[in-house]
BAZA-195502 format. One record per residue (C-alpha): residue in three letters; x, y, z. Coordinates in steps of 0.001 Angstrom, whole numbers, plus 524288, in hexadecimal, padded with zeros to 5 digits. Example, Ala and Ser with C-alpha at 12.3 -4.5 7.8 and 13.67 -1.06 7.14 Angstrom:
# BAZA-195502
ALA8300C7EE6C81E78 SER835667FBDC81BE4 
END
This chain:
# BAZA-195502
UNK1E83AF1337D82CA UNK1EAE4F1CA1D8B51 UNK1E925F280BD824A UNK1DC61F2206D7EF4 UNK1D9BAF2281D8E0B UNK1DE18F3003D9019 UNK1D568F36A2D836C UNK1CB51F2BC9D8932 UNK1CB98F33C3D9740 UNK1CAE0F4018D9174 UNK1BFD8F4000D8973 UNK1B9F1F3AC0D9735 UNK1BC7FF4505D9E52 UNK1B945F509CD9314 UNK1AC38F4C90D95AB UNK1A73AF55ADDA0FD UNK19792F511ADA0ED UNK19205F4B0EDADE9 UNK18FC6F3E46DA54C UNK19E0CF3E31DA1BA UNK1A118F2FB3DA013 UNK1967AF2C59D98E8 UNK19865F36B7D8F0F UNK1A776F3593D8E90 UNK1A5DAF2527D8CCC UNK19C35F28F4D804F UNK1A477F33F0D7CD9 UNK1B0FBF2ABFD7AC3 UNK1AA30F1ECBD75CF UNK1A4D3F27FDD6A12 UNK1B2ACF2F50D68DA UNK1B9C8F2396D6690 UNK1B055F1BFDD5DDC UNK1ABBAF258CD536F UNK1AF58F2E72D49C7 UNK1B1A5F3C17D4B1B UNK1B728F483CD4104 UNK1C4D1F4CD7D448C UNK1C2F7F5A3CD4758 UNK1D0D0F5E09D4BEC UNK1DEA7F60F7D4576 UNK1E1B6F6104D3777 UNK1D660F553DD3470 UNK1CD7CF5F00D3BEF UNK1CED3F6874D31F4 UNK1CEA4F614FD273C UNK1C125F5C79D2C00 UNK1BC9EF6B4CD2CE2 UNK1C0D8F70FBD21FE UNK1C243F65AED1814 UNK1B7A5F5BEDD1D26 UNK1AE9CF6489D2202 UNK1A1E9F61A8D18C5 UNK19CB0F54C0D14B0 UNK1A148F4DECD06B0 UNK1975BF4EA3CFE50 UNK18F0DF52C2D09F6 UNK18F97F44F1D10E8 UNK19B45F4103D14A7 UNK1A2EDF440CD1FAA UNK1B132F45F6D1B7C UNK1B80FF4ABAD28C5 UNK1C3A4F4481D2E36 UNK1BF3EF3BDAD395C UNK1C5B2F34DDD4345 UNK1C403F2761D3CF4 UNK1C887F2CB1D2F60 UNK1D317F303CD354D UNK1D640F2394D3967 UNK1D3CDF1E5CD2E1B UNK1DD8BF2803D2907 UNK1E85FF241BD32A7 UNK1E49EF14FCD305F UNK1E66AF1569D20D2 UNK1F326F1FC6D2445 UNK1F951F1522D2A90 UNK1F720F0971D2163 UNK1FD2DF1261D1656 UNK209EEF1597D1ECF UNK20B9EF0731D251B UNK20981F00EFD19B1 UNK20CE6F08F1D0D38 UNK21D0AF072AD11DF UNK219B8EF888D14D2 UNK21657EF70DD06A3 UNK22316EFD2AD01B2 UNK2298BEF3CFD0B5A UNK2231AEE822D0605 UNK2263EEED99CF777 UNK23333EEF0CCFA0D UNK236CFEE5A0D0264 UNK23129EDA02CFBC1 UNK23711ECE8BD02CD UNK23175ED542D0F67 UNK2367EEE040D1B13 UNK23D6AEDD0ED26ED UNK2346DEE88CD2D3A UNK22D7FEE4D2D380F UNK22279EEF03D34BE UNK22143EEA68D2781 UNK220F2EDC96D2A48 UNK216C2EDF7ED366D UNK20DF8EE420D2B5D UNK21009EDAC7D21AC UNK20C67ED0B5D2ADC UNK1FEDFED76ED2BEA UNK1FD52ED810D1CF7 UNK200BCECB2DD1B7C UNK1F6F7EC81CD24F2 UNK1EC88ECE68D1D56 UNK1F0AAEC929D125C UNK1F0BBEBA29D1573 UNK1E710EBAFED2060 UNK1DC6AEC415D1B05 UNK1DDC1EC42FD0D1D UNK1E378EB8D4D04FB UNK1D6CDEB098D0D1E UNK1CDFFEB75BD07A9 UNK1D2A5EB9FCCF9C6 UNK1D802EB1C7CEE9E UNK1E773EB35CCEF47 UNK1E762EBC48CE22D UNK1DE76EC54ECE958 UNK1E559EC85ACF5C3 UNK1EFF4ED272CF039 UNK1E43BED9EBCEC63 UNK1DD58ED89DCF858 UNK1E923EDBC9D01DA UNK1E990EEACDCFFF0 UNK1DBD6EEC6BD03BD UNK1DB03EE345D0F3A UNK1E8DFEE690D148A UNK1E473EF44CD138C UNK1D5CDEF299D1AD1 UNK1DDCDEEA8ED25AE UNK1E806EF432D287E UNK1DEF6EFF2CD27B7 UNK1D51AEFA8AD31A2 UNK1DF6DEF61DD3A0A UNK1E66EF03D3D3AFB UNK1D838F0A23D3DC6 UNK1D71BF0006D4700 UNK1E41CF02EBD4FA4 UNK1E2D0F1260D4D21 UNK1D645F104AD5658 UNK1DFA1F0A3BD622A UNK1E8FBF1759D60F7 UNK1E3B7F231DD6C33 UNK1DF43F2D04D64E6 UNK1DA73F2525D5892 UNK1CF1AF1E61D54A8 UNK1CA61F11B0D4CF4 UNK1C4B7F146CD3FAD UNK1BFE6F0682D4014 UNK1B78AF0A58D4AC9 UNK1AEF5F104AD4180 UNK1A431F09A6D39D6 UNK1A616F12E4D2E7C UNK1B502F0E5BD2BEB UNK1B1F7EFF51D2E55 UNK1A597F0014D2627 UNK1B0C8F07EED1B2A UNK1B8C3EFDF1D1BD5 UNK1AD04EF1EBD1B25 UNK1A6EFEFA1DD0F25 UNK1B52CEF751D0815 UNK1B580EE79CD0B4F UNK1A6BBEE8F4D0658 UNK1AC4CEEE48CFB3C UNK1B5CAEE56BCF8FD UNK1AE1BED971CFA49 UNK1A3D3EDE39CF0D5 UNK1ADACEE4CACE7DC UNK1B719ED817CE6CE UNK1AB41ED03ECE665 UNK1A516ED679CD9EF UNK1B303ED7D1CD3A7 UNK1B7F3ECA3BCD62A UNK1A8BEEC313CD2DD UNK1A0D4ECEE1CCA0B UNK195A7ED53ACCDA3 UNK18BAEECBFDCCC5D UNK1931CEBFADCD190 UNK195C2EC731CDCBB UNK18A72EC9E8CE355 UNK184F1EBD23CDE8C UNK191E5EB6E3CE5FB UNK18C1FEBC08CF1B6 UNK18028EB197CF46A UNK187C0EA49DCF5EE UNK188BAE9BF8CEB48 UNK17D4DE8F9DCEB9D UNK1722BE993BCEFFA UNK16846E95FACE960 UNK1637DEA09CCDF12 UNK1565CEA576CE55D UNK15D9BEA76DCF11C UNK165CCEB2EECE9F2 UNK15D8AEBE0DCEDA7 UNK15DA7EBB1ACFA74 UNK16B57EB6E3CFDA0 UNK17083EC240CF5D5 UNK16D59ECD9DCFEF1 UNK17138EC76AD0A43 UNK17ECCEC369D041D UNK17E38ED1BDD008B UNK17B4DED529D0EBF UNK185DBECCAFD14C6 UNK190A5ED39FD0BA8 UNK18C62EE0A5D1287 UNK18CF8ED949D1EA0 UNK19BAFED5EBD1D64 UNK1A1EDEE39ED1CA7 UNK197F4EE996D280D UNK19C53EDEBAD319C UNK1AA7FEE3B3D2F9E UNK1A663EF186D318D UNK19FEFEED26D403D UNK1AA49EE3F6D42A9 UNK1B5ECEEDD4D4148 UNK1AE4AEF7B8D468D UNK1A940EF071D5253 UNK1B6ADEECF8D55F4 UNK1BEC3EF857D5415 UNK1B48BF0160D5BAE UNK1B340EF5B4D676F UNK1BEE2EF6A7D6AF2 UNK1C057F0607D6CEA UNK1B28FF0488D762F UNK1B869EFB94D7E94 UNK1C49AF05C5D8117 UNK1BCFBF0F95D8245 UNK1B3E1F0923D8CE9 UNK1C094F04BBD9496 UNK1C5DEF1326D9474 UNK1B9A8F18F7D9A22 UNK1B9DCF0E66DA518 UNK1C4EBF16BADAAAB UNK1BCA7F2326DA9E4 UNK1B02BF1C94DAF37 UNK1B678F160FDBA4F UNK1C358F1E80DBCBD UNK1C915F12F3DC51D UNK1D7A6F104DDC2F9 UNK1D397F027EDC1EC UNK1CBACF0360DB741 UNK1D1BEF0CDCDAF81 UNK1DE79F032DDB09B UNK1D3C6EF83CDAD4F UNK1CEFDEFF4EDA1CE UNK1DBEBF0505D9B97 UNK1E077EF4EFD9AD0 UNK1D2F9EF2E3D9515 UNK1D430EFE81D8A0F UNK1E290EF86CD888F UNK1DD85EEB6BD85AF UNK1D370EEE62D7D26 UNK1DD21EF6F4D7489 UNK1E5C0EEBE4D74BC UNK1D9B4EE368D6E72 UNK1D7D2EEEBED6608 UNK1E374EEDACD5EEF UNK1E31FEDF4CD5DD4 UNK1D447EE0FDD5984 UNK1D83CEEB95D4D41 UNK1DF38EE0E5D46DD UNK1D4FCED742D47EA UNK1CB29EDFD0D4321 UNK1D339EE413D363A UNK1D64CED6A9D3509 UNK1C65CED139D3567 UNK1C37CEDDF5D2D71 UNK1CECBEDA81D220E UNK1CBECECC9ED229E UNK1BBF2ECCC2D21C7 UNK1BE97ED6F5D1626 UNK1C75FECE01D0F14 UNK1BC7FEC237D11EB UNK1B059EC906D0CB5 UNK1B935ED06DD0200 UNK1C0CAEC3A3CFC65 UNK1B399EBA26CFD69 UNK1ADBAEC4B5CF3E0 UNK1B769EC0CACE897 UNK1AF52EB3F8CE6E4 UNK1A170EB113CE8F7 UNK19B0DEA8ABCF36E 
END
């Protein structure tokens, strides 16, 4: 927190305009909640010399901060968890090891809290690789975004709306797999509608499974970016009113709401992971 306060300050002060604080308080908001291309160090020049035209003439393939993230969230779900596995393999009547058992309580979480409710018992072995792996990841890009000098890659609409397109996916994919094509998207008007009612029920059955996936893009979104506004407004209180008595005011604010923070990235891998595994596992029957 108090790095965050100092960079905070000096970005404040850079600013040497006679509308100062109203151009620093923009400057910060729009610093800390989008995306911007690494142009410094060894990713810098990768992005120059590498990354420096468009693929295919479209996309944008430079390193940005919220890849990076990304990056570091998927590095560290390989290194914490790749030697838990070989722990679990060989130790098969379980580890003494606090660390291992901390993270085996989570997993077991997961996998009698999120999963086995929503799928038939011979299903959740195949489903626990996919939702232990969404709920870890979004968790670790969650926390990244409470570290000074990192950011939340959940904070951006493109990565929630990545990782909704892949629990669209699934539900459509295990739907058609598990019922066939046709019986499928059939399955979707609810069974006892009468026949002439078809046409119009369809679409907006149709609609509704769009629906699902964008409300968890705004709803991880939403929360992972509110919280990083309401630190930012109680950091510039100390600029705006440079009293001693707010700034002490507003530091136990920013510490509070990073405290709420951290308990609100679990919750919100948790509602992501377990909404997932609801519209994924009611695909494998029909209505």
């Amino acid at each position: 927190m108090i790095i965050k306060l100092m960079q905070f300050m000096n970005l404040f002060f850079c600013s040497s305009s006679g509308n100062a604080q109203k151009e620093s308080m923009y400057d910060i908001v729009i610093h800390h909640l989008t995306d911007h291309v690494i142009n410094f160090g060894f990713i810098g020049t990768i992005n120059e010399r590498l990354f420096c035209s468009k693929f295919f003439g479209i996309f944008d393939m430079r390193i940005t901060k919220w890849v990076l993230m990304m990056w570091l969230a998927s590095f560290l779900c390989i290194i914490v968890f790749v030697p838990i596995a070989r722990v679990f393999k060989r130790e098969k009547y379980g580890s003494k090891s606090i660390w291992v058992n901390l993270w085996e309580v989570i997993i077991c979480f997961i996998r009698d809290e999120i999963v086995e409710p929503n799928f038939d018992h011979h299903y959740v072995k195949k489903a626990m690789p996919y939702f232990c792996t969404l709920f870890f990841f979004i968790l670790f890009c969650n926390l990244l975004g409470l570290v000074p000098g990192m950011s939340t890659a959940t904070g951006n609409l493109g990565v929630t709306a990545g990782l909704a397109s892949l629990t669209l996916l699934g539900m459509v994919g295990v739907g058609i797999v598990k019922q066939g094509l046709l019986k499928y998207w059939i399955g979707l008007v609810p069974t006892g509608v009468p026949i002439y009612l078809y046409p119009l029920m369809l679409p907006i059955e149709i609609i509704g499974l769009v629906i699902k996936p964008f409300a968890l893009t705004i709803r991880l979104f939403a929360n992972m970016t509110a919280g990083h506004v309401v630190v930012i407004i109680f950091l510039y209180l100390v600029i705006m009113f440079q009293s001693y008595a707010v700034g002490a005011g507003s530091v136990v604010g920013a510490l509070m709401i990073d405290f709420l923070e951290l308990l609100v990235s679990f919750i919100q891998a948790y509602i992501f992971t377990v909404l997932s595994a609801m519209f994924i596992g009611s695909s494998i029957h029909s209505h």
